[in-house]
C-alpha positions in Angstrom: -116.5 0.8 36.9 -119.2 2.8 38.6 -121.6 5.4 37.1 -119.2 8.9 37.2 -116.2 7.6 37.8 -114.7 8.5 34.4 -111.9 11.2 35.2 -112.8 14.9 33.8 -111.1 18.2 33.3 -112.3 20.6 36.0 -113.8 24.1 34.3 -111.8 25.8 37.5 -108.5 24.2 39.3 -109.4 23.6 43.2 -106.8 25.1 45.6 -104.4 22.4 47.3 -101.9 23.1 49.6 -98.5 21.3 48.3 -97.5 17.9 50.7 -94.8 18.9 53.6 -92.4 16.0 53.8 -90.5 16.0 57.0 -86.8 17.2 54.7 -83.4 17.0 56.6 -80.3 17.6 54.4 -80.0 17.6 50.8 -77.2 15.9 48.8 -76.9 16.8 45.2 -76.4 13.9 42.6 -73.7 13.3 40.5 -74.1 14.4 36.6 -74.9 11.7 34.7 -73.0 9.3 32.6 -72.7 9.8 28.9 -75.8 7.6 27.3 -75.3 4.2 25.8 -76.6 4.5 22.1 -78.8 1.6 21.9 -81.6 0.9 19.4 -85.1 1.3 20.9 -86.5 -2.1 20.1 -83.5 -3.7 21.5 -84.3 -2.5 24.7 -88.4 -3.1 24.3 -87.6 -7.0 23.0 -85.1 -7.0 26.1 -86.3 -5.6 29.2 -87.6 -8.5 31.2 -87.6 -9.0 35.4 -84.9 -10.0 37.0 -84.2 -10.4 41.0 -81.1 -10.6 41.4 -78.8 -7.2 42.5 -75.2 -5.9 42.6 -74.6 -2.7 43.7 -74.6 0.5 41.7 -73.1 3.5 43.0 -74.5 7.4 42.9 -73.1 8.1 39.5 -75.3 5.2 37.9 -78.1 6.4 40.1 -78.0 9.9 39.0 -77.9 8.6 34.7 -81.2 6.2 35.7 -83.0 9.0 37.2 -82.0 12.0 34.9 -83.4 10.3 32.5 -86.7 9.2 33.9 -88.4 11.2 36.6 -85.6 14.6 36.3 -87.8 17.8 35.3 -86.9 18.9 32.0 -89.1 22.2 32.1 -91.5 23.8 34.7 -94.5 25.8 33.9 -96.5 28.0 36.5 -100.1 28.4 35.6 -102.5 31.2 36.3 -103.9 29.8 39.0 -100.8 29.0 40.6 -100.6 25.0 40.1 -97.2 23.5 38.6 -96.8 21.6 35.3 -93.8 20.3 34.4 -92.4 18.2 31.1 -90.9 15.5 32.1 -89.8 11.6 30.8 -92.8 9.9 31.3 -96.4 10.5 30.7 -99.0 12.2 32.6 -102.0 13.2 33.0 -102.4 17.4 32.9 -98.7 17.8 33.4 -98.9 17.3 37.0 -96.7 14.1 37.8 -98.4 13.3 41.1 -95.9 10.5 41.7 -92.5 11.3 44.1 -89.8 8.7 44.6 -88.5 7.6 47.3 -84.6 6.2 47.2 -83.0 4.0 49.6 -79.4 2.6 48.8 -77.8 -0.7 49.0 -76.8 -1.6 52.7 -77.8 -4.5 55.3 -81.3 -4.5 56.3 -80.8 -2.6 59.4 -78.6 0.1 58.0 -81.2 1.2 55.2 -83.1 4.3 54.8 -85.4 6.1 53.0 -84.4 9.4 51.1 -86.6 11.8 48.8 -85.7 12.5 45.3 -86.0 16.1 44.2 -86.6 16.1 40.8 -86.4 19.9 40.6 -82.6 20.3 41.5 -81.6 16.6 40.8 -80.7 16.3 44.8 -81.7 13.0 47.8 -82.7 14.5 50.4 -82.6 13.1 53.8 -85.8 12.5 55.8 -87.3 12.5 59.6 -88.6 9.4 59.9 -89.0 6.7 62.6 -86.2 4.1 62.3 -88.6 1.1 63.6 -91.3 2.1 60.9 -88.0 2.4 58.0 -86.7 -1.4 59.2 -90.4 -2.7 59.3 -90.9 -1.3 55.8 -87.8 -2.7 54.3 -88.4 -5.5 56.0 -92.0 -6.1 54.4 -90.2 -5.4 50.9 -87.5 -7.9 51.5 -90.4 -10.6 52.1 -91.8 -10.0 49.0 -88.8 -9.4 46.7 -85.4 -9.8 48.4 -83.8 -6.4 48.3 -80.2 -7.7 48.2 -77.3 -4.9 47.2 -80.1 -3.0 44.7 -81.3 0.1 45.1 -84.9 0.5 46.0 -86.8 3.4 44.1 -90.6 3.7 45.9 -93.7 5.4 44.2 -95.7 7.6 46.4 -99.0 9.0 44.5 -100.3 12.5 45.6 -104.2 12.3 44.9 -104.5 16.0 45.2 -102.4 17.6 42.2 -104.4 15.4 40.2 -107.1 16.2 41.9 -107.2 20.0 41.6 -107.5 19.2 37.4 -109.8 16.3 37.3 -113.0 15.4 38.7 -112.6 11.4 39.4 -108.8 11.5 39.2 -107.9 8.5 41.0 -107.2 6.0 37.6 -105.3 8.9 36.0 -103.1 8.8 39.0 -102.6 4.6 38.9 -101.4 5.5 35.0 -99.1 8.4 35.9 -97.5 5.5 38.0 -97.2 2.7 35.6 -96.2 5.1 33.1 -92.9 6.2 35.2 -92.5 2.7 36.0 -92.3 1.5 32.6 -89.8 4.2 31.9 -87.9 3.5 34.8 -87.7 -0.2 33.6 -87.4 0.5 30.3 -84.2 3.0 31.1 -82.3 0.7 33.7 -82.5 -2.0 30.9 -80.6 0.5 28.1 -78.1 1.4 31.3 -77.8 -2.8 31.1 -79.2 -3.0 35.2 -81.1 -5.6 36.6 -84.9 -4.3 37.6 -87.7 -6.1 39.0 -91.0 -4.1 40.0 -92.0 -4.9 43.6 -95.2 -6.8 43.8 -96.9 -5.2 46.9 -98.1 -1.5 48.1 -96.2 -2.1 51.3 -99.4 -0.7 53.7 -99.9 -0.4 56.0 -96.2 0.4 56.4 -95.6 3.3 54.4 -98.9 5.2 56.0 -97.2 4.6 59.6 -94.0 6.4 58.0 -95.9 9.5 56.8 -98.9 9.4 58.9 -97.6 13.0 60.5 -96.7 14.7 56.9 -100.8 14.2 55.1 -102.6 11.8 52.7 -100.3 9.9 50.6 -101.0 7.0 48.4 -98.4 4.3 48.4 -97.8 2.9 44.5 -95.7 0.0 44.5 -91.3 0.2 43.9 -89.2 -1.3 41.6 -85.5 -2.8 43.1 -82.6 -1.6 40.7 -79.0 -3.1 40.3 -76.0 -4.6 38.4 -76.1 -7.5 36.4 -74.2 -9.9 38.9 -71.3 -12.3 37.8 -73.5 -15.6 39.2 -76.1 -14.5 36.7 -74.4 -15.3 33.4 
């Protein structure tokens, strides 16, 4: 680690201007399925990686994700930035992480969709259709996507930023944390998970390289146990 680089509370927030993503239409999720009650160190001695993926459908979607990246309560501060209580840690309150959703379908058919953790909706992006299939296809070389649902981790440097001086490992936490929780969860919901082992660049710059500066942080592919697995 170089001289400075430890992250550091800013006396004064900087002024950011939030990220534009290019939004079509917005679908809202499903409520959620009642909870499984399931004893915490079951799932901890539990969870483990698996790559193998059945389908799950929008219902089971919507339980993973209200109970992992959902906003539970929003607070606006003085100066205008956002924090918000949410399921997994991070640092100042800011969550600088945004998912990314794609459903199960043939490679061809697949495409990306934002996840609005304000009002629980997908949301349906402008994106090029070549630079969608050569990302998917990237991800299916290193972890075969199969019929799971693939949840992708883009980092905004800049709310983290406007808080910290040196903000850039707070950020790489604020992933792994949601990650962990997003494991964790789909193990209690009794779904297959396996984290994706690349950043997929320089793919997922050429998909947003019109919207600003985005960091891609790695995915994590999401499904049903499937019957050739037991």
């Amino acid at each position: 680690m170089q001289p400075g680089s430890n992250p550091k509370p800013r006396s004064k927030p900087l002024f950011a201007l939030p990220y534009a993503y290019p939004l079509e239409a917005s679908f809202q999720l499903p409520p959620p399925q009642k909870l499984p009650i399931v004893p915490f160190f079951k799932v901890v001695t539990e969870r483990k990686s698996v790559r193998s993926f059945c389908p799950i459908d929008f219902t089971e979607l919507s339980t993973l994700l209200a109970y992992t990246a959902k906003v539970k309560s929003v607070k606006v501060m003085l100066n205008d930035s956002i924090v918000t209580r949410r399921f997994s840690a991070s640092a100042g309150g800011v969550h600088p992480i945004d998912l990314l959703l794609s459903m199960p379908a043939p490679i061809t058919n697949r495409q990306l969709y934002y996840y609005n953790p304000f009002y629980h909706q997908y949301v349906s992006l402008k994106l090029s259709q070549a630079d969608q299939l050569a990302f998917f296809e990237h991800v299916n070389e290193c972890l075969p996507l199969g019929e799971g649902v693939l949840i992708w981790m883009l980092a905004h440097l800049h709310r983290t930023e406007r808080h910290y001086e040196n903000p850039l490992s707070l950020v790489w936490r604020d992933a792994g944390a949601l990650l962990n929780v997003l494991q964790l969860s789909a193990t209690a919901l009794e779904y297959n998970s396996c984290p994706v082992g690349t950043l997929a660049e320089p793919f997922i710059q050429c998909l947003f390289k019109e919207s600003g500066p985005i960091i891609s942080a790695g995915g994590i592919i999401v499904g049903k146990e499937c019957k050739h697995d037991t």
